[in-house]
C-alpha positions as CSV (number, residue, x, y, z in Angstrom):
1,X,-15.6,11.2,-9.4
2,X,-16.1,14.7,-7.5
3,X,-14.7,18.4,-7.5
4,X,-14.0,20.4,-4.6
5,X,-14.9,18.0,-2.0
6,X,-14.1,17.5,1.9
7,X,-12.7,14.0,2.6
8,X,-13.6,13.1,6.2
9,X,-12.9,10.8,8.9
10,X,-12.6,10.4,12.9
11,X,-9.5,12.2,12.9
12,X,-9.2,14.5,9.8
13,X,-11.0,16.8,7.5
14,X,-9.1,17.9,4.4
15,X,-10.1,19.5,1.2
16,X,-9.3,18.1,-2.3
17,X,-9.4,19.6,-5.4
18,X,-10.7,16.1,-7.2
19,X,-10.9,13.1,-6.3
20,X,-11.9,9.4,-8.3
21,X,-13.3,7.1,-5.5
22,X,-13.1,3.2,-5.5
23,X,-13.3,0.4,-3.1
24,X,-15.9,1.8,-0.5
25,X,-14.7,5.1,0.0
26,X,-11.2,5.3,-1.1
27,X,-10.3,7.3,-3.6
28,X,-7.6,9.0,-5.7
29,X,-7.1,12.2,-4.6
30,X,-4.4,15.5,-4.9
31,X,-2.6,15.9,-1.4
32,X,-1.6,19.4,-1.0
33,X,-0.5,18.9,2.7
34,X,2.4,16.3,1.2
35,X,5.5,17.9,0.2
36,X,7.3,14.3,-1.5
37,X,5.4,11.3,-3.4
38,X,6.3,7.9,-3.5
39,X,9.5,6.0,-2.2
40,X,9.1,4.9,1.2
41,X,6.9,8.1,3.1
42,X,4.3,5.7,3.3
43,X,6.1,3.8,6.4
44,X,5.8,6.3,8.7
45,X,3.4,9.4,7.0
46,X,0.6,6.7,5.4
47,X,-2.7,7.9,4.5
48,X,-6.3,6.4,5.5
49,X,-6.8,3.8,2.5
50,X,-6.6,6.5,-0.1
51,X,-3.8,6.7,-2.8
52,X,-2.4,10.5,-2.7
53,X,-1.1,12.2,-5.9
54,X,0.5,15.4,-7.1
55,X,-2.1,17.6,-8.3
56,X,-1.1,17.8,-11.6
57,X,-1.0,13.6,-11.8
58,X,-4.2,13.3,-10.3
59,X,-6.4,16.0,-12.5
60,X,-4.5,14.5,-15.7
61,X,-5.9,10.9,-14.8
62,X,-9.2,12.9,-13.6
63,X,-9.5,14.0,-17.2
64,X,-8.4,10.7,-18.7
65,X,-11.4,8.9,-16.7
């Protein structure tokens, strides 16, 4: 589990606040860049293995683990 980190890859480079890794890399992690959670945005606006939260949702399971 991190604070203030830069998740990187081959095509991106974004900032989270905190994220809790798993599975070789991916992580939970707040998405500031998404403007909707959940339903179906993951057909066509997916992320790179990680599962993206509200910021609120993700430093409230942050603080749980």
């Amino acid at each position: 589990m991190e604070r203030n980190r830069y998740l990187t890859g081959a095509d991106f480079k974004v900032h989270v606040d905190v994220v809790a890794f798993f599975n070789n890399g991916e992580g939970l992690h707040d998405a500031n860049w998404r403007g909707a959670f959940g339903g179906n945005i993951y057909k066509n606006s997916g992320s790179h293995g990680c599962v993206n939260m509200p910021r609120d949702k993700v430093k409230e399971l942050y603080n749980l683990v």
